[in-house]
C-alpha positions as CSV (number, residue, x, y, z in Angstrom):
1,X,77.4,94.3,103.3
2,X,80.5,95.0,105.5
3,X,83.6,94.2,104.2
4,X,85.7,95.4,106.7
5,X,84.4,93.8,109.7
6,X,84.6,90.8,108.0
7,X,88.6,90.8,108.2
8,X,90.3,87.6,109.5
9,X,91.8,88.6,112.7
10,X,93.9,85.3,112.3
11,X,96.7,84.7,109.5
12,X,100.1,84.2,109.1
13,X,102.6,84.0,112.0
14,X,104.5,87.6,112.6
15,X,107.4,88.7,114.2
16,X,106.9,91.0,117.4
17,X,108.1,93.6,115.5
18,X,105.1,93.3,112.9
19,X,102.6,92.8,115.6
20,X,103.5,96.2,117.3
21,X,103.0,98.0,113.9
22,X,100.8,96.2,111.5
23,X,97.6,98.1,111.8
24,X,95.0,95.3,111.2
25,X,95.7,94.2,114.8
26,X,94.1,97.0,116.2
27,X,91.2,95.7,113.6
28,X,89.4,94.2,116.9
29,X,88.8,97.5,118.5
30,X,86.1,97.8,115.8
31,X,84.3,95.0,116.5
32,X,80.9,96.1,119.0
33,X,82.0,92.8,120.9
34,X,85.4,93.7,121.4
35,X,86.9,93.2,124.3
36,X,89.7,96.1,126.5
37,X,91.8,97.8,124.3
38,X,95.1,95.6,123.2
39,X,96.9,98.5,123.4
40,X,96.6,99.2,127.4
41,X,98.7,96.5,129.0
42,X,101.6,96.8,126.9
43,X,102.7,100.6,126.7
44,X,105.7,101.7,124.4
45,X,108.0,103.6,125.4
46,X,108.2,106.1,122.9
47,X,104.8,106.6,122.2
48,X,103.9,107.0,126.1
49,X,106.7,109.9,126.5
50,X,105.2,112.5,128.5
51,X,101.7,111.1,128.3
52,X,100.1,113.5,130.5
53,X,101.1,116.3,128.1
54,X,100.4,114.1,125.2
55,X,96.7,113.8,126.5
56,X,96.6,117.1,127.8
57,X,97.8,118.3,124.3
58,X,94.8,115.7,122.5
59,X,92.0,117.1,124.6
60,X,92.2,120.6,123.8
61,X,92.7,119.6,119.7
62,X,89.9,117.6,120.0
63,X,87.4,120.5,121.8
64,X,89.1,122.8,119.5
65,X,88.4,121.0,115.9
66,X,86.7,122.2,113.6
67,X,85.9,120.9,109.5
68,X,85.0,123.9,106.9
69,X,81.7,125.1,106.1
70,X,79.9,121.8,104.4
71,X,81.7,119.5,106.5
72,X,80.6,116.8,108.7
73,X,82.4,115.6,111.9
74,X,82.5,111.6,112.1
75,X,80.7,112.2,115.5
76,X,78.0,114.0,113.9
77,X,77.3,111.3,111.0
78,X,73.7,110.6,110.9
79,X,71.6,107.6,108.8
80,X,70.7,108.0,105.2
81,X,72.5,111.7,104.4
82,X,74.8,112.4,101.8
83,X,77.9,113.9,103.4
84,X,81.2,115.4,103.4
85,X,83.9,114.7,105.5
86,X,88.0,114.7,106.4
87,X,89.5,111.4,108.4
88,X,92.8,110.2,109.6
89,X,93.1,106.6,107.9
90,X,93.0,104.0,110.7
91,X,92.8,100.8,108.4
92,X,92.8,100.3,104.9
93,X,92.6,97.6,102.1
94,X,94.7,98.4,99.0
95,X,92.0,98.5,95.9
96,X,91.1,95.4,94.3
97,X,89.1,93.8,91.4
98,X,85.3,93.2,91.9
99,X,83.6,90.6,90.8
100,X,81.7,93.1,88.6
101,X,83.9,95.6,86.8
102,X,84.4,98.0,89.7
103,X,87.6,98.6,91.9
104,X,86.8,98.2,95.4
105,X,88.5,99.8,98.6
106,X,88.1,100.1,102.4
107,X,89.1,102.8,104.4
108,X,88.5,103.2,108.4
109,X,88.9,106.9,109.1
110,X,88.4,108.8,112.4
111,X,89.2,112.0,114.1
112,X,89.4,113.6,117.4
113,X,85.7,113.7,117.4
114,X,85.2,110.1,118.0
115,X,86.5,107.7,120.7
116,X,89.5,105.4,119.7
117,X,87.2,102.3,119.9
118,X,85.3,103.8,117.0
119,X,85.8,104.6,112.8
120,X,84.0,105.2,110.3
121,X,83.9,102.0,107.9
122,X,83.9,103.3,104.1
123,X,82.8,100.8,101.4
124,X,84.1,102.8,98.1
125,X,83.7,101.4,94.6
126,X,84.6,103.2,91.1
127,X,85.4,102.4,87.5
128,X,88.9,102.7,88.1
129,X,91.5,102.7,90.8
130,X,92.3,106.2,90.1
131,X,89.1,107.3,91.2
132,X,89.6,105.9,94.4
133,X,91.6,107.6,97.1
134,X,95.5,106.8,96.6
135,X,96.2,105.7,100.6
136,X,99.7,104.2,101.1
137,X,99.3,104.3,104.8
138,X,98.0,104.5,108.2
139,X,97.5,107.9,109.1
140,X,97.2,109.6,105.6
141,X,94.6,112.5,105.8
142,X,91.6,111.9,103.5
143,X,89.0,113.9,102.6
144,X,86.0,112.4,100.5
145,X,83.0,114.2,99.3
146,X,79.3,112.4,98.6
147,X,79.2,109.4,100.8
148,X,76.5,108.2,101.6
149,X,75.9,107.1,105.1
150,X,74.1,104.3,106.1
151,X,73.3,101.7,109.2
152,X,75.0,98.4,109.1
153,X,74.3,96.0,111.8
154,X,74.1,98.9,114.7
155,X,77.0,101.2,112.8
156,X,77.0,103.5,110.6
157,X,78.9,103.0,107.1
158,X,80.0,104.9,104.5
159,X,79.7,104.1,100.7
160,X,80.8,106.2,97.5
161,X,77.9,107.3,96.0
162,X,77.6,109.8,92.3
163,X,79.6,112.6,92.5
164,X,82.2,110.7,94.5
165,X,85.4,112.4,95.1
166,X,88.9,112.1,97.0
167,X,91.5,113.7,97.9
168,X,94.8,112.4,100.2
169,X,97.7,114.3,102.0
170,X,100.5,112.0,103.4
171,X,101.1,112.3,107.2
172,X,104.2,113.3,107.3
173,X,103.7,116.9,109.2
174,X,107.1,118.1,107.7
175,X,105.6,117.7,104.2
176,X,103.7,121.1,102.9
177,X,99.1,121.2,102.5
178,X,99.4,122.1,98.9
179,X,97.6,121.2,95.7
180,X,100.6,120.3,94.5
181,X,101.1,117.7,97.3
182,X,97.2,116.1,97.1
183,X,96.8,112.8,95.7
184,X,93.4,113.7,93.4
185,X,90.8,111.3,92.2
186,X,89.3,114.4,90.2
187,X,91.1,117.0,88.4
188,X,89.2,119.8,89.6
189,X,89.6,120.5,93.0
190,X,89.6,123.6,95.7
191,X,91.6,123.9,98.7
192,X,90.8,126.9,100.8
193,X,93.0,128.2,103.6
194,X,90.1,125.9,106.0
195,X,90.7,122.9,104.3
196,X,94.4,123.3,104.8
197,X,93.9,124.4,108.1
198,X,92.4,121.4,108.5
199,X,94.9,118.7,107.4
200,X,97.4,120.2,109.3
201,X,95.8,119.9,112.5
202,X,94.6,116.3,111.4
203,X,98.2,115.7,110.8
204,X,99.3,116.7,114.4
205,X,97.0,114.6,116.3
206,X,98.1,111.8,113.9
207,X,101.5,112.7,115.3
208,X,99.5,112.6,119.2
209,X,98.4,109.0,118.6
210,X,101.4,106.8,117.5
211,X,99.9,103.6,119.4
212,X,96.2,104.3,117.5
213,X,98.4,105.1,114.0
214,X,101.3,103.2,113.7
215,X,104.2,104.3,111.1
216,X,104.4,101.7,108.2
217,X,106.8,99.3,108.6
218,X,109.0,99.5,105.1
219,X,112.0,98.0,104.6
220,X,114.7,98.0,102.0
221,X,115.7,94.8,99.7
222,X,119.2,95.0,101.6
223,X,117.1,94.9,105.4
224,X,115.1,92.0,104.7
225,X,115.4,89.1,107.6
226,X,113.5,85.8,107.3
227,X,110.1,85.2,107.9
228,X,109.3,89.0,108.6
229,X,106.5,91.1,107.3
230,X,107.1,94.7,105.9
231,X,106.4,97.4,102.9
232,X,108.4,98.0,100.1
233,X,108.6,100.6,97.6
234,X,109.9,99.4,94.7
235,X,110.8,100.0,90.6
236,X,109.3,97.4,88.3
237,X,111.8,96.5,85.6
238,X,109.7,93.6,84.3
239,X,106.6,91.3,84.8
240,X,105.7,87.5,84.3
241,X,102.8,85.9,84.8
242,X,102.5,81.8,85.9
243,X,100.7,79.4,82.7
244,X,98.5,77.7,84.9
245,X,98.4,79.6,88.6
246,X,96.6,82.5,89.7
247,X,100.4,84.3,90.3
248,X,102.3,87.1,88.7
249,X,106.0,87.8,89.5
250,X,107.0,91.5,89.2
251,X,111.1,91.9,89.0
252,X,111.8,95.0,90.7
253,X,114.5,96.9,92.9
254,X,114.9,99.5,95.4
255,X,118.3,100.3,94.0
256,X,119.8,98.2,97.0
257,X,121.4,94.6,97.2
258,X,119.6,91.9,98.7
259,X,122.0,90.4,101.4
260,X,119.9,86.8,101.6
261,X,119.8,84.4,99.0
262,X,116.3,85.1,97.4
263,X,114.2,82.9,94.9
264,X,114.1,84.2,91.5
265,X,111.3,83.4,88.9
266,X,112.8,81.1,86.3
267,X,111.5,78.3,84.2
268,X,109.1,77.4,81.6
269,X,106.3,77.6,83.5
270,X,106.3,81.5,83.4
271,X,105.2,83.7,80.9
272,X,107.4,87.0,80.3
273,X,104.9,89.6,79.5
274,X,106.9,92.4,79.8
275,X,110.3,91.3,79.8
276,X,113.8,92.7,81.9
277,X,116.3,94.6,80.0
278,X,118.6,93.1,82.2
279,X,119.1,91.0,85.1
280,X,121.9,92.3,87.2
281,X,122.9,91.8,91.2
282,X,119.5,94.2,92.6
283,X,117.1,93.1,91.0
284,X,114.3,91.0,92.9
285,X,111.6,88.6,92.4
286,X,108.0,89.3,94.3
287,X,105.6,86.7,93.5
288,X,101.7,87.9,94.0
289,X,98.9,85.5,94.7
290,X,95.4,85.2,94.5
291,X,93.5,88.5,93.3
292,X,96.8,90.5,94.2
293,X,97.9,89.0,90.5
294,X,94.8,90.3,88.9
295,X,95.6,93.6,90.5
296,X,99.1,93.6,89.2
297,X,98.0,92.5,86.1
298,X,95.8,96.1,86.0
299,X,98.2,98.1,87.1
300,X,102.5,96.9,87.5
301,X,103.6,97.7,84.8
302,X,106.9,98.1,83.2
303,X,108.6,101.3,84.7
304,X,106.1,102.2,87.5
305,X,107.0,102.6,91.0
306,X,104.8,100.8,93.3
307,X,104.3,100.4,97.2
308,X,103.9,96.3,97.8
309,X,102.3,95.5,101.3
310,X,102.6,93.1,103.7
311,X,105.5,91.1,101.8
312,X,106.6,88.4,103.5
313,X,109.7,87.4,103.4
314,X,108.9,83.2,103.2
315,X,111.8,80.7,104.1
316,X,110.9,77.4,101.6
317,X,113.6,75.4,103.3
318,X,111.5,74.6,106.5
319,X,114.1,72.7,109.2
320,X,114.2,68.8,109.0
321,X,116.4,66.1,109.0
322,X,116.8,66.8,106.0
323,X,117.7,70.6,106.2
324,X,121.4,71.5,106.1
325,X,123.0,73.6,108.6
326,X,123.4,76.0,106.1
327,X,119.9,76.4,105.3
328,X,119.1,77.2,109.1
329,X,121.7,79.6,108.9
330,X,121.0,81.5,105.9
331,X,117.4,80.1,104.6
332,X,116.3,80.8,101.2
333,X,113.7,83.3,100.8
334,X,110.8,84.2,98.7
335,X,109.3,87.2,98.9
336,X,105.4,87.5,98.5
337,X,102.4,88.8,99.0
338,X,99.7,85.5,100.4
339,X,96.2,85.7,99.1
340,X,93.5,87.5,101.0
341,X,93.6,91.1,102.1
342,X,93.9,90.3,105.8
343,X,97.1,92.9,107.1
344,X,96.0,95.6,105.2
345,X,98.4,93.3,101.9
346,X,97.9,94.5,98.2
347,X,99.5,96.9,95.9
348,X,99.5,100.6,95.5
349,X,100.5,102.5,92.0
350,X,102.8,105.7,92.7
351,X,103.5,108.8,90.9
352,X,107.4,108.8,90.1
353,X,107.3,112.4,91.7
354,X,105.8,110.7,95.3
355,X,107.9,111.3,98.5
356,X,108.2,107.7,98.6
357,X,110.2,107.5,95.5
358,X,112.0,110.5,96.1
359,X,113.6,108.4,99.8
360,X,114.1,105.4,97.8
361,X,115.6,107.4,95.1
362,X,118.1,109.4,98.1
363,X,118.5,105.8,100.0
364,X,120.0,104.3,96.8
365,X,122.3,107.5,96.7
366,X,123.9,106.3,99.5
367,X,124.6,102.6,99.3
């Protein structure tokens, strides 16, 4: 079964600033009957600087890579082997809860190997989510060992099979390939001078392809505008879960102020499962629906940092004739995260030692 071409290409409306970076719009390149790439008739600016050099510079690293001995290029994948391989992430889903007992997660990973059109679809399932690999983003380098490979309605697929193992290095080239700095689903590990040979050069022809892997689009609590879609990384001070809904409201902050007027979870139809310590001017509330609240249920809890995507920033006061001026003006808010994994929305669990944290951590420094 595919679960990743099954994504709804529809959903929510989104700002033109969301459609340029959300990364499940470029979802339709992956479909066999997909039509010219979306990303043709509308070039950026920044990413098509110097583009002869840029594809100049991509054609050599792609006749030049290389994986380490037991490695398997995508291009090379073949039907019903067991396999190792490295990827940049192209897609992903966040993990959820099964309807057995497993986590589930998606990845879409490619490398210079492969056309853009293409990706390898992995289907990965484990006990628990830290087994999986810890992706916060489009473009992290992953490397996963033991999938098997399989055909799927004309493409090959990758699933986790025993023996499964991941590990994750964040995009960012300025950030070291070190043991320290890989996200592990096992605590035994190597990392020889090939593998981080590697990730670096996965890392710079992430860097090459800003259109194929767009940054994330995280905002602070302070940025937020209505009706826009974007990431946040966040500290969860407390957690409440709804009596009767399918909905759990995590109180967190970024350590900035929020400059709209935001709806807070209050009233008796909320059950305070791991109550605040206090309620002061920063603290938000980020209501999660659908199997996103079983999620957080698993894994928010008090004191954890956590990367929430796809929040939308809902205005409840739609305009009317009976809407005030003011409410046009300055709408109230909710923030959220809507049902269904469509956008690449869900919840990721990070170590307080992340490079995430550590921004958020320097960004409240200087508020």
């Amino acid at each position: 079964m595919s679960y990743f071409l099954s994504f709804p290409l529809g959903g929510v409306k989104r700002t033109p600033l969301q459609q340029v970076l959300d990364p499940k719009r470029l979802s339709r390149s992956l479909s066999p009957e997909a039509g010219p790439s979306r990303r043709s008739p509308s070039p950026d600016r920044a990413a098509n600087a110097f583009p002869a050099r840029a594809g100049e510079r991509s054609s050599r690293r792609a006749a030049d890579y290389i994986v380490p001995p037991g490695y398997t290029t995508l291009a090379n994948l073949q039907a019903e082997t067991t396999v190792n391989v490295y990827g940049v992430v192209k897609l992903f889903k966040p993990a959820w809860k099964c309807r057995g007992t497993d986590m589930c997660s998606v990845l879409v990973l490619m490398d210079p190997t492969v056309a853009e059109s293409a990706g390898l679809e992995c289907v990965l399932f484990q006990p628990n989510v830290s087994r999986l690999p810890s992706v916060y983003k489009v473009g992290d380098i992953v490397r996963l060992h033991r999938i098997k490979i399989s055909q799927y309605q004309g493409r090959l697929q990758a699933k986790s099979s025993r023996g499964f193992a991941a590990i994750v290095f964040d995009r960012d080239t300025e950030l070291p390939v070190t043991a320290e700095m890989a996200r592990v689903s096992s605590s035994t590990f190597t990392l020889t001078q090939s593998d981080k040979e590697t990730v670096a050069s996965l890392k710079e022809w992430c860097d090459d392809h800003p259109v194929l892997f767009p940054p994330s689009n995280f905002l602070t609590v302070s940025q937020v505008s209505p009706d826009s879609y974007f990431d946040l990384v966040c500290h969860v001070l407390g957690v409440a879960l709804h009596r009767t809904l399918d909905c759990v409201v995590l109180y967190v902050t970024d350590g900035t102020q929020p400059k709209r007027d935001l709806r807070k979870c209050q009233g008796d139809d909320y059950n305070m499962v791991e109550p605040l310590n206090n309620m002061d001017e920063n603290v938000v509330s980020v209501f999660l629906y659908g199997s996103h609240a079983e999620v957080a249920r698993l894994l928010a809890r008090k004191d954890r940092y956590v990367i929430l995507h796809n929040v939308h920033s809902q205005v409840l006061k739609p305009g009317g004739s009976a809407c005030s001026v003011l409410d046009v003006v300055d709408p109230y808010l909710e923030l959220c995260v809507h049902r269904g994994t469509a956008y690449g929305r869900g919840l990721s669990v990070l170590p307080p030692d992340s490079p995430e944290v550590k921004r958020m951590n320097t960004k409240q420094s200087f508020q």
